[in-house]
Every structure is written in structure tokens, then in C-alpha cells.
C-alpha positions as CSV (number, residue, x, y, z in Angstrom):
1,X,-106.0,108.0,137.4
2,X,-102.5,108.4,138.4
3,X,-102.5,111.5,140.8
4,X,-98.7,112.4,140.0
5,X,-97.9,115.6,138.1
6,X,-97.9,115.3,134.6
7,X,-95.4,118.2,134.8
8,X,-93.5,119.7,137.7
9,X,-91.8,123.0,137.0
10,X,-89.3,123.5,139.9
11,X,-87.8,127.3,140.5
12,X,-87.1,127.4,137.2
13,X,-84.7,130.4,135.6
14,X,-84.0,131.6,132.1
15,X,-81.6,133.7,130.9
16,X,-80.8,134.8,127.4
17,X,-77.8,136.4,125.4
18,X,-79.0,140.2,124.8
19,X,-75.9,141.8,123.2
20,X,-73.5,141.6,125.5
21,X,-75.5,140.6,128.9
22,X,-77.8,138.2,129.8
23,X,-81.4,139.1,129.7
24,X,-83.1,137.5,133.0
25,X,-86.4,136.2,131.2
26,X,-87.9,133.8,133.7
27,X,-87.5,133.8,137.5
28,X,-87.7,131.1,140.1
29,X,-90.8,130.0,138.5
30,X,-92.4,126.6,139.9
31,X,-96.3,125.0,139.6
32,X,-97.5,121.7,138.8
33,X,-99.7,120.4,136.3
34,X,-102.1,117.5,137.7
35,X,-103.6,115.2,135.3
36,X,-107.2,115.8,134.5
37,X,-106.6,119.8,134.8
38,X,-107.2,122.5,132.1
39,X,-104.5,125.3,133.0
40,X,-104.1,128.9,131.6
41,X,-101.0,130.9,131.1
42,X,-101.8,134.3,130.8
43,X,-99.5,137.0,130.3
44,X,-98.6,139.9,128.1
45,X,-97.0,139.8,124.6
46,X,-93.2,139.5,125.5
47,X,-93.9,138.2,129.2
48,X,-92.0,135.0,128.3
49,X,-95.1,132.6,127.9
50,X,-93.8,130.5,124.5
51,X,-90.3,130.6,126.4
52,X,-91.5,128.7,129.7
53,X,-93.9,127.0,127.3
54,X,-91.0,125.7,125.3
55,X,-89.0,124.8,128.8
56,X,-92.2,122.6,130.0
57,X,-92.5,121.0,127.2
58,X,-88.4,119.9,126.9
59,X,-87.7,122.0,123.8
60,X,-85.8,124.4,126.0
61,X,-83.4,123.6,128.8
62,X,-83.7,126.1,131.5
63,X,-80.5,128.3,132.8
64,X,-81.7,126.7,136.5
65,X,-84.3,124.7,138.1
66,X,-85.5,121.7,137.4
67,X,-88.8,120.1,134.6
68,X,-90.1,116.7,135.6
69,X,-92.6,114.9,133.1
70,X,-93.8,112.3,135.1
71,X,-91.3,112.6,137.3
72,X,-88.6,112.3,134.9
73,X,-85.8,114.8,134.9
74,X,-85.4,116.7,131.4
75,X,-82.9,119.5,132.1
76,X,-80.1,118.6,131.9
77,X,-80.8,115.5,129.5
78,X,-78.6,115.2,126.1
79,X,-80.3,117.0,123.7
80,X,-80.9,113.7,121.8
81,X,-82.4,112.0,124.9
82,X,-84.6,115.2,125.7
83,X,-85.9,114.5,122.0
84,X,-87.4,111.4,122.8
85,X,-88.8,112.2,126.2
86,X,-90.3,115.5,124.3
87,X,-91.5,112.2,121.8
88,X,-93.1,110.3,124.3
89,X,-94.5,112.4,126.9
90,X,-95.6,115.6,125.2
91,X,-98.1,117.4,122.2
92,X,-97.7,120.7,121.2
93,X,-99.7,123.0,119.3
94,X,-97.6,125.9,118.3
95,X,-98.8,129.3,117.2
96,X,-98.3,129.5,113.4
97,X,-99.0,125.7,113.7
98,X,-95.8,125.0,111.6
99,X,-97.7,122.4,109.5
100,X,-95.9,121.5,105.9
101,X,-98.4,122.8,102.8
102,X,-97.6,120.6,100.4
103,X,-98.7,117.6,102.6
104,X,-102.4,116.1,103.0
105,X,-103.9,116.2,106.3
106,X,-103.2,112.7,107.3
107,X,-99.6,113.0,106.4
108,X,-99.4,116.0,108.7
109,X,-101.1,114.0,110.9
110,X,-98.5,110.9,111.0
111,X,-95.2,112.8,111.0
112,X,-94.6,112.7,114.7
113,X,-94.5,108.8,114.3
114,X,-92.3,108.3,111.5
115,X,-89.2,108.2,113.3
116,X,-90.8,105.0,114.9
117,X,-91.4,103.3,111.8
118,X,-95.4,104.5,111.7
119,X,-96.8,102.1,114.6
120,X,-99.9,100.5,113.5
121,X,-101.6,101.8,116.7
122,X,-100.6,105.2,115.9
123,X,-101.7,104.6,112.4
124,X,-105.1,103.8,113.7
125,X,-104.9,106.8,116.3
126,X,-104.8,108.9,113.7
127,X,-107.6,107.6,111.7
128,X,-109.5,108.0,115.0
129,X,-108.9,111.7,115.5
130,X,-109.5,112.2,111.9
131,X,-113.1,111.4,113.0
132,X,-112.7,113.4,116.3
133,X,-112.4,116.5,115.0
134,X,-114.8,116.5,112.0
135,X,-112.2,116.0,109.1
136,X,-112.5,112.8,107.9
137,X,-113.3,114.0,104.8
138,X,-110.0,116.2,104.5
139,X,-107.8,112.9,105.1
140,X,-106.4,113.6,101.4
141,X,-106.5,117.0,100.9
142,X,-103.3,119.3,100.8
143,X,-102.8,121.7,103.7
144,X,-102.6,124.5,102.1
145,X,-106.4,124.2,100.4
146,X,-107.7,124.2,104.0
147,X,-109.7,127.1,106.0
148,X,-107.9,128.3,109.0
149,X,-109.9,126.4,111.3
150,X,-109.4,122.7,109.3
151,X,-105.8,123.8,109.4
152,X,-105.7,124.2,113.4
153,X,-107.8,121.1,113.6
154,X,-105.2,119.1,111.5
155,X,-102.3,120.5,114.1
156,X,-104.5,119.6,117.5
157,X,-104.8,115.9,115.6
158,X,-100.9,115.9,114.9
159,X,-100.3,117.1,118.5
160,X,-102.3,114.1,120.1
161,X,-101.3,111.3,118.2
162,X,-98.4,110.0,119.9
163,X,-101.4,109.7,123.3
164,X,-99.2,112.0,125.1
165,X,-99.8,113.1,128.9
166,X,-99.0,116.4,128.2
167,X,-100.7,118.9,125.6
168,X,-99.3,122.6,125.4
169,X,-100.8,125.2,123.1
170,X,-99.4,128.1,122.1
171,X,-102.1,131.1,122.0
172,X,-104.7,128.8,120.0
173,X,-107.2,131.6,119.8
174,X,-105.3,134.5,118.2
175,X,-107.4,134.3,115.8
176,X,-110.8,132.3,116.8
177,X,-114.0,134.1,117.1
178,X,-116.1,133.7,120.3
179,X,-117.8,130.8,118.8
180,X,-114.8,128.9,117.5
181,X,-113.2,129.5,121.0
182,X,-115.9,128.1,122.5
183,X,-115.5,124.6,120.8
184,X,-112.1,124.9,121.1
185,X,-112.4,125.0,124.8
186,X,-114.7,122.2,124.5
187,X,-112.3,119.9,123.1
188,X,-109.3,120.9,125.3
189,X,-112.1,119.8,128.9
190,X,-112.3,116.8,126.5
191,X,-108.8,116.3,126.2
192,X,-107.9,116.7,129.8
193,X,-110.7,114.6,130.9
194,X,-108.7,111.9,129.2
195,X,-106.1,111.9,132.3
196,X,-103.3,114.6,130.3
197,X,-102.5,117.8,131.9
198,X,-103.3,120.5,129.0
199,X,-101.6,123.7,129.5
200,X,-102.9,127.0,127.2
201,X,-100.7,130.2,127.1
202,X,-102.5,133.3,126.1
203,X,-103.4,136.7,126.2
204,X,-106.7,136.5,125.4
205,X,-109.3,137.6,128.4
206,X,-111.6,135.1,127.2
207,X,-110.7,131.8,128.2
208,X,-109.4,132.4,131.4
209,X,-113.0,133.2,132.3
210,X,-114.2,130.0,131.1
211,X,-115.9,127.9,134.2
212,X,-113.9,124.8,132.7
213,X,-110.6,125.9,133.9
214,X,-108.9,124.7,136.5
215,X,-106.6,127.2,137.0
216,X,-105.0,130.5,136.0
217,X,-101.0,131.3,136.0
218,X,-100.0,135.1,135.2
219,X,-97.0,135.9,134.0
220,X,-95.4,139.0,134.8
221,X,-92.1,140.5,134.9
222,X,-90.7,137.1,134.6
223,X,-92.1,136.0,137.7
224,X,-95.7,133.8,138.1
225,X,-98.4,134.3,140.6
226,X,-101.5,132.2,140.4
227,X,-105.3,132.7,140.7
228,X,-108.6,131.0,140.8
229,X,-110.3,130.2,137.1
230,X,-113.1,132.0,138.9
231,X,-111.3,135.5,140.0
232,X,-112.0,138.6,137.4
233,X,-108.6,139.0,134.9
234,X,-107.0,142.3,134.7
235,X,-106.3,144.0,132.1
236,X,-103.4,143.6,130.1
């Protein structure tokens, strides 16, 4: 397994237009995400956990500091040529999942690989994680027919089609009960286990106490201080 960072987040800043000022939103912010490692972002609602999530993930440039996915800088890339590294290199699970209702599963699946004319082995990929995740049987079915959990399954499949080496999620368990959590954690261990880096923001207690984390970020104030999977959370 290569033993470089999937990610490395390098004193990273953010600041946003807030009327007339700018609103600092992240400061000097820097970790790395190895490959092979479950990480949690925890912070509170507002704490700026989708922003760095989005900046990780090359959907965001940061105001300073540097992202490299596998050692690549994103930064200051084109926005075009930050596209296709984003492409390439990363899966992401949003929060409201952002999948299109009229479409079957599969073709929710697929989209992330029709701008490369739908590569057979992606094709196949697909078919593969259709399996993976118990919905097979959905291949055909519109979107908007399925339960809340089909539906998430459907976007984790969409997220990991393209193989990529890094997997962000965007507070996957907002609305999971302990049990669905649970297997949700399961396949994430899975997931890293492959060699990606898989990086979770939340602000739910319960899967930064989960034994199968590597490692717990908190977000606070804008700034990010770090702590064993196996330290007691405080409250938030």
C-alpha cells in the first residue's frame, strides 16, 4: 500500500464575504489523511465542517494554504483542471445526497462516468457495487420509489464508482438509527481497508466512539485540535 497521504491539508484558511467583511471561517488548519484510515470530523452545526469538507475534496479553493491529493496541488488549479482531479481522485457523499428522482438507481449510479464516455470498467464497477450494497434488485427502479436507506446506498455506490482514493461524507447518519449506523460504519472500515483514506464529518456522538476509527478531528472556532478514536467526546 502506498504509505503517502491520500490527502494533505496544509495551514489552510477560509474566508467568506459576510456583508461587507470577510467572515474568517477556517484557520491555519492542517492534518493528513493516510490510506487505510477511517477519520472523523466532528464539530458543531455551523463549525465549518461541509466548508473544509468541500476544500479537501477540491470543490472549494481555500483563501490560503495549500490541498494535496496524492501529492498533487489543487488550490490554485483552473477551476476546469480542479474538475478533473475532483474526477479522478475523490467520492463524495453529500448530505441531502443530491441524487436525480426521476432516474433509476444504476443511472444514478453511472453519472460520474459519463463525461468519460461510460468506461466499460466502470460499467462493470457499478454492476459490482450494485451487488455490494444489497440492491441488485433496485438496478431499474426510479429514485424516488426508494426508502431512505436504498436511496443513501444508491449515493455511497455513485460515490465509489470512479475507484477513487479519497471518500468524504457529509453527516451520513443524520438520520440513521443505531443499527443502520452500525452497518454504515461497517462498510466505511470496508471501504478504507481497500487502501482510500475515508473522511466522515459529523455531529453525531456516536461514531466517533466507534473502535474502528482511526482518528478524531474537532472542529471548533474555526480552528482543529485532534484526539484519539478512543478518548470520551464532549458534548456539543
Amino acid at each position: 500500500m502506498d504509505a503517502r497521504p491520500v490527502a494533505s491539508v496544509q495551514r489552510v484558511e477560509k474566508r467568506v464575504l459576510d456583508g461587507t467583511s470577510r467572515r474568517l471561517v477556517l484557520s491555519d488548519v492542517s492534518f493528513d489523511l493516510a490510506p487505510g484510515t477511517l477519520t472523523i470530523l466532528r464539530g458543531a452545526s455551523g463549525s465549518g465542517k461541509t466548508t473544509l469538507l468541500a476544500i479537501v475534496g477540491a470543490m472549494l479553493s481555500p483563501t490560503s494554504g495549500e490541498v494535496l491529493l496524492d501529492g498533487e496541488p489543487t488550490s490554485r488549479l483552473r477551476d476546469e483542471h480542479r474538475a478533473e482531479v475532483r474526477r479522478r481522485k475523490v467520492g463524495y457523499l453529500f448530505q441531502d445526497l443530491q441524487l436525480i428522482e426521476q432516474l433509476s438507481a444504476w443511472e444514478n449510479i453511472v453519472l460520474p462516468c459519463v463525461p468519460d464516455g461510460n468506461p466499460a470498467e466502470d460499467l462493470a464497477r457499478a454492476d459490482e457495487l450494485l451487488t455490494r450494497f444489497s440492491i441488485d434488485k433496485l438496478r431499474d427502479t426510479r429514485v424516488r420509489l426508494l426508502s431512505g436507506g436504498e436511496r443513501q446506498r444508491v449515493a455511497l455506490a455513485r460515490a465509489l464508482v470512479r475507484n477513487p482514493r479519497l471518500l468524504l461524507l457529509d453527516e451520513p447518519t443524520a438520520h440513521l438509527d443505531d443499527e443502520h449506523a452500525d452497518l454504515l460504519i461497517k462498510d466505511l472500515v470496508r471501504i478504507a481497508g481497500e487502501g482510500r483514506a475515508v473522511l466522515v464529518a459529523t455531529h453525531d456522538p456516536r461514531l466517533a466512539e466507534k473502535s474502528e476509527v482511526s482518528a478524531v478531528l474537532r472542529l471548533a472556532e474555526g480552528r482543529l485540535s485532534a484526539q484519539a478514536s478512543s478518548e470520551e467526546p464532549k458534548p456539543e
